[in-house]
N, C-alpha and C positions, 0 to 999 in steps of 0.2 A: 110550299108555303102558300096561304090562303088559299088553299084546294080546293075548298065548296065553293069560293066564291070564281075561281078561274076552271071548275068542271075538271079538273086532275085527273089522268085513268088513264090508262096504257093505249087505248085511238087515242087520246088525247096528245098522249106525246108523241102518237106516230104522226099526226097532225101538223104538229110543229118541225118535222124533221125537213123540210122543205130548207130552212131556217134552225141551225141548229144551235139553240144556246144554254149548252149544257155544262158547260163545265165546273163545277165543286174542285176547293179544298179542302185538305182536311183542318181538324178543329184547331189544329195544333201550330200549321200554317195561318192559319185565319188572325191567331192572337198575336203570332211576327207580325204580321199587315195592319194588327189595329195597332200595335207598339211602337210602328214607325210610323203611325203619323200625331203618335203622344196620346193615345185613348188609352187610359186603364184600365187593367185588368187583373183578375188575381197571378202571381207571380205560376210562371207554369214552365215544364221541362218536359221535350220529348225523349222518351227511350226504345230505343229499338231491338234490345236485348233484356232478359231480366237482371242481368250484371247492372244494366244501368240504369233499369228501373229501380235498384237497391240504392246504386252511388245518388240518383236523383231522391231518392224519399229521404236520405241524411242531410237535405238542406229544408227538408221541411220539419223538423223533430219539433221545433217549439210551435209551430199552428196545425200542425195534422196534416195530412193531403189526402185527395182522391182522385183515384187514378180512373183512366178512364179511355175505352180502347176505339182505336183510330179507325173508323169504318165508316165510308161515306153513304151514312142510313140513317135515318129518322128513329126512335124509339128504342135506344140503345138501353138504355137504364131496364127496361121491363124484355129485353129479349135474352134471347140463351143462346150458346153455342155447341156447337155441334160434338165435344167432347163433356158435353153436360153441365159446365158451371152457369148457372144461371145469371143473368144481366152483365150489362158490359160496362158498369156505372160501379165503383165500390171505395165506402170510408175505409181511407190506410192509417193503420195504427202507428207502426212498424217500419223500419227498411225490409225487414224479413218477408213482411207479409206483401208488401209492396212486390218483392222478388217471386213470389208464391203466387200472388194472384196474375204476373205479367205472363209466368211460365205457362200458366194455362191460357190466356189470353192469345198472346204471338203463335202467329201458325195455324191457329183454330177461325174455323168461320163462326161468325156472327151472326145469326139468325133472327131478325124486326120483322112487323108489320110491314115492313119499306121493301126489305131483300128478297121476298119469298122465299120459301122451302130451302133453295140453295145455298143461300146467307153470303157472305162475300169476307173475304180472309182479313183477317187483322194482322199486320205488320209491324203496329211499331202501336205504344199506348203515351199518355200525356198525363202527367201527375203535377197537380194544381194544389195552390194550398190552399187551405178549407177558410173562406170566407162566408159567413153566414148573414145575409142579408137582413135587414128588419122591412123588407119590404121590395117587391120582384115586380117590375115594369114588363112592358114587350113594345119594342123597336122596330123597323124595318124601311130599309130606301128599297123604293123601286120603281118602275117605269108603270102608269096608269094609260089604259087608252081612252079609256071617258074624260080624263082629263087631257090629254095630249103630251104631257109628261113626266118627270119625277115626283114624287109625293114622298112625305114621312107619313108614316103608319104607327100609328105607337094606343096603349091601353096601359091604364093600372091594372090590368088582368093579367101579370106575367109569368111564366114561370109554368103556364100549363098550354093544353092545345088552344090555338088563336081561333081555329075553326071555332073551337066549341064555342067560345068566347062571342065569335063573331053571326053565332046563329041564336046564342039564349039571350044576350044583350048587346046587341047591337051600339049602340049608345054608349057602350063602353070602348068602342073604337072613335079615334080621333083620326080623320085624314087632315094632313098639310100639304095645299101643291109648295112645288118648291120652283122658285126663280132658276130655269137652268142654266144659263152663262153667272148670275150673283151667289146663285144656293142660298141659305138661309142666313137672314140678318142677326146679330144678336137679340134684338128686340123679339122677333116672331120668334127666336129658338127658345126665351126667357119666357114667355105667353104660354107656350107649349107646357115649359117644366114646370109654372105655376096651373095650367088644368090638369096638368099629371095629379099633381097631389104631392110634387116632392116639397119636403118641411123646410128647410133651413133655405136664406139666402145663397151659402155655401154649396147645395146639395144641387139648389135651380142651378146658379151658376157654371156647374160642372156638368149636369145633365144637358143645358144649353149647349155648350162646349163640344160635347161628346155628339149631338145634335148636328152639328155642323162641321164637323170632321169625317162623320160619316158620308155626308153629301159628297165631301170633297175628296173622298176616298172613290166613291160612285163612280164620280164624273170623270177621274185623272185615271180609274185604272179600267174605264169602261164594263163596269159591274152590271149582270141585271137585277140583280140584288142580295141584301145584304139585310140578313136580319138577327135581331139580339133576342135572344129568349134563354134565359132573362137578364133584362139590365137589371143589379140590383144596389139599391142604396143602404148603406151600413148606420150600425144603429151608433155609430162613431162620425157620421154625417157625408161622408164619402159616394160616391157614386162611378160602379165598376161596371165594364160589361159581363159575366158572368161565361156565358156562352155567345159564339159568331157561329154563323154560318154563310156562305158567300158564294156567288154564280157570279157566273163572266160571262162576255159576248163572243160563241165563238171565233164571230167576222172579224175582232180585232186583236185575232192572235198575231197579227203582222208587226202591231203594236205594242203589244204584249209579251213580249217575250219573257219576262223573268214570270211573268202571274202564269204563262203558259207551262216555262220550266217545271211547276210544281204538281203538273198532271199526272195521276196517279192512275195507271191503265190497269192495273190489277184491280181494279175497283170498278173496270168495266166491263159489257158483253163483250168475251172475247172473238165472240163471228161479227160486232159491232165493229172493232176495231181494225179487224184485218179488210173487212168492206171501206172504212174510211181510205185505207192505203192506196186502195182502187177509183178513190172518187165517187165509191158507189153509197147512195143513200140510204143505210138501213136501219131499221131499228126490230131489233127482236120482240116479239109476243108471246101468247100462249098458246096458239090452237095447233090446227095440223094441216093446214091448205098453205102452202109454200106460194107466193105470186112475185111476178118478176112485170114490172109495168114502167111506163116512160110518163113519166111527170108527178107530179105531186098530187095535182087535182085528181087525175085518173086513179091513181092509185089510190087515193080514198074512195072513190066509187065507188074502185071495185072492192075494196073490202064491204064497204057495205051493200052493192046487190052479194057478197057471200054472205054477210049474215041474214040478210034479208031472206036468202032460202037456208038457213038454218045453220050455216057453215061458220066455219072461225081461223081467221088468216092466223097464217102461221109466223107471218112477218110484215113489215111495212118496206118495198125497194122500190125505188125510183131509179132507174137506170141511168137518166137522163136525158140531153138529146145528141151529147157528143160519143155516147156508146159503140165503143167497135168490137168486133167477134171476140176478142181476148177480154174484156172486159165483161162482156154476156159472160164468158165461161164463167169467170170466176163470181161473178155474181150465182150461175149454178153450182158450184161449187159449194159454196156457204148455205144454200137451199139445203143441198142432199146432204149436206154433213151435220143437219137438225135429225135425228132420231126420229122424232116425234110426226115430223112431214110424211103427208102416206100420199098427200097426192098435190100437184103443180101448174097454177092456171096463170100461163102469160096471155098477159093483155096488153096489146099494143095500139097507137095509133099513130103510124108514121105521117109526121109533119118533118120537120128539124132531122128526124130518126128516121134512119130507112129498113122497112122493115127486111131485105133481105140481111143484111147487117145482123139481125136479132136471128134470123133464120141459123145464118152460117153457126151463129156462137153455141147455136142452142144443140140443133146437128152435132158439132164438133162436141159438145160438152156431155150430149147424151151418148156416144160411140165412148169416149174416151172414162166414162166413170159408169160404164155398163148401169146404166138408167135402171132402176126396177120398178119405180113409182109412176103411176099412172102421168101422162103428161098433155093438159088441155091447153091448146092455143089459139090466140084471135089476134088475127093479124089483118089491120084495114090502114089505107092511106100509102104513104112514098113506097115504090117497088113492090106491092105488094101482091100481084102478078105472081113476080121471078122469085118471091119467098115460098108462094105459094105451092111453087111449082119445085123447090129444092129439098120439099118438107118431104112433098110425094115422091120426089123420087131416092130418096134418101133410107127408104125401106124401113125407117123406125117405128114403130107404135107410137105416133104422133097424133091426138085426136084433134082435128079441126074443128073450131067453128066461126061463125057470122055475127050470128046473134049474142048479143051479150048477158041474156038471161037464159039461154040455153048454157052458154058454158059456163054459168055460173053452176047452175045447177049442174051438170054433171059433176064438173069440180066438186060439188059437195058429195055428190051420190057416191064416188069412187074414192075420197077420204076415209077409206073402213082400215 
C-alpha cells in the first residue's frame, strides 16, 4: 500500500525483517472485522467448497453476486491461474455458475503482479452481492513517521491504484493526523466527508462514522494498517466499504490472539515459516548467493557489498545473537533446500555471537547434508581464534576469508 511513496521492493521488505509486521487477512475475514465494529458492507458469504459456493449464491438471486477468490495478493481481478481461467474477480449470474467458477478456483494458484510466477493457492472464495457504487472513494489508517503518528489517508480517486493516483495528482490525496489516545472527532471526520465530495448530509454522516470506527478498529486490534479501495457511496445515498484489506503488528500477537487465530500460512513462504519456528529471521528473495549473517544491520551490508560486485542474495537471515549450533544448522538447512542457491557467504561478527558457535553449526551441518555448494566464510570478533581453527581442521572445503570485499566477491565469482 502506497509503494512508491514507502520504496516497496523485496530489500525493502528484507529491511524491515529486523521488525516484522506482516501479517494479512483475508478479504473475507477483513468484512467479519469491519461488521463487528458496525461498518457496512455489502452482504458477503465465505465458501470453501463449490457445494457452498452454490448454497451461498441462492441467497444472492434477487441482487446478483460476485465471487471472488481468497488469495492474500494484490491484483487479483487482472490475474490468471495456473489451470487457465483468467482473473480471480468474476459477475455470478447463477448458483450454477457460482459452483463452476468456485470449482476451478479452489485448489488452483493464483497468479498477480503480487505473487510471482508461482502464484499462491486459493482455498476458499467470498461471494458478495453486487452493489454498484455511483461514486468509489480510497480510505486508509496507518501509522506516518514524518508525522509521528496515525493518519487517515483518503482521495475521491478510488477504486483504482493509489500509487497512480498519488504520483499524477498529488492534490488528490488528503492526509489527516489523527489524535492517537481521542482518534478522530465527529467534526474533523464530518470536514473530511465534505472535501471528499460525498453529496447528501446522510452520505457525510456515514462516511464520518465509518471514519472513526476505522481508527478504533487501528488502535484496539493494533493494525499497521487498514485500507478501503474502494469505499463506495450508492446512488440510493448510502456509504459501504466495498473492499478491506488489513496488516497487524506482529509484536502484539500476545495480544492478539483471536486477529492472530486467522493466520493463514498456506499463503506464505514455506522455508519462511519453518525459519520462524527456529526464531531464525528470514525472508526469501530471488538470486542465488544463500547468506547466513548476525544482525540486521550486517546483513543488509552484506547484501549489498553482493550486489555491489554484481551478485544477488538469495535470501535475507539474521541468525541473531542468541544463535546456538542447532539453530546454525537448521538455518543451513533452509539455505541448501533453495535449488536455486549455488553458492554460501557467512558473514559473521561475533559481539553477543560467538563465532565458534556458528563454527560448530555450520561444520555440523555441512558433514551432515553432504554440502556441494561452494561455502565462503568471515568470521571476525568473540572466539574467533578457536572457530577459526575448528574450520581447519575440520577437513571441509570451507573457504576463508578477512576481508569483506574479498569474500564478497568470491561469493559472487562461484555463484555459476
Amino acid at each position: 500500500m502506497l509503494a512508491s511513496l514507502r520504496k516497496a521492493g523485496s530489500l525493502a521488505r528484507a529491511a524491515s525483517a529486523g521488525q516484522r509486521r506482516f501479517l494479512s487477512i483475508h478479504e473475507y475475514q477483513s468484512v467479519n472485522l469491519l461488521n463487528s465494529y458496525g461498518i457496512p458492507t455489502p452482504k458477503s458469504i465465505a465458501a470453501k467448497t463449490p457445494e457452498e459456493a452454490f448454497e451461498a449464491a441462492k441467497q444472492f438471486s434477487s441482487t446478483g453476486c460476485v465471487i471472488k477468490a481468497q488469495v492474500l495478493a494484490g491484483g487479483r481481478g487482472k490475474g490468471h491461474f495456473d489451470n487457465g481461467l483468467q482473473g480471480g474477480v468474476h459477475v455470478v449470474q447463477n448458483p450454477e455458475q457460482a459452483k463452476d467458477y468456485a470449482s476451478k478456483m479452489i485448489g488452483a494458484k493464483l497468479i498477480t503482479k503480487q505473487t510471482g510466477a508461482a502464484g499462491r493457492i486459493c482455498n476458499a472464495v467470498m461471494l458478495a452481492e453486487r452493489r454498484d457504487p455511483s461514486h468509489e472513494y480510497y480510505v486508509a489508517v496507518l501509522n506516518d513517521r514524518n508525522i509521528g503518528g496515525p493518519v487517515l489517508v483518503a482521495s475521491s480517486q478510488g477504486g483504482m491504484n493509489i500509487e497512480e493516483v498519488a504520483a499524477k495528482d498529488p492534490k488528490a490525496i488528503i492526509t489527516t493526523p489523527i489524535d492517537f489516545e481521542n482518534g478522530l472527532s465527529k467534526a474533523e471526520a464530518l470536514d473530511l466527508a465534505k472535501k471528499l465530495g460525498f453529496k447528501s448530509e446522510g452520505a457525510q454522516s456515514e462516511a464520518a462514522d465509518i471514519f472513526i470506527r476505522l481508527y478504533k478498529i487501528f488502535k484496539d486490534k493494533d493494525a499497521t494498517q487498514i485500507e478501503i479501495n474502494p469505499m463506495g457511496e450508492t446512488s440510493d445515498g448510502h456509504v459501504l466499504c466495498m473492499d478491506a484489506k488489513f496488516g497487524f503488528d506482529d509484536n502484539a500477537e500476545f495480544r492478539q490472539k483471536d486477529i492472530f487465530a486467522l493466520r493463514d500460512i498456506s499463503q506464505e513462504e514455506p522455508s519462511e515459516v519453518e525459519a520462524q519456528k527456529y526464531g531464525l529471521n528470514f525472508i526469501k528473495l530471488d538470486g542465488n548467493i544463500g547468506c547466513l549473517v548476525n544482525g540486521a544491520g550486517l546483513a543488509m551490508a552484506t547484501m549489498d557489498v553482493l550486489a555491489l560486485h554484481g551478485g544477488n542474495p538469495a535470501n535475507f537471515l539474521d541468525v541473531g545473537g542468541g544463535a546456538t549450533p542447532e539453530t546454525v544448522k537448521k538455518a543451513f538447512e533452509i539455505l541448501v533446500s533453495d535449488p536455486k542457491v549455488k553458492s554460501i557467504f557467512i558473514n559473521i561478527f561475533g559481539g553477543i555471537m560467538r563465532c565458534d558457535y556458528i563454527a560448530e553449526g555450520v561444520i555440523n551441518a555441512a558433514k551432515e547434508l553432504s554440502l556441494k555448494v561452494p561455502l565462503i566464510v568471515r568470521l571476525k570478533g568473540t572466539k574467533e581464534p578457536e572457530a577459526k581453527d575448528m574450520i581447519r581442521q575440520s577437513g571441509l572445503k570451507i573457504i576463508p576469508f578477512d576481508d569483506l570485499d574479498e569474500a564478497a566477491q568470491n561469493a559472487v565469482k562461484l555463484a555459476v
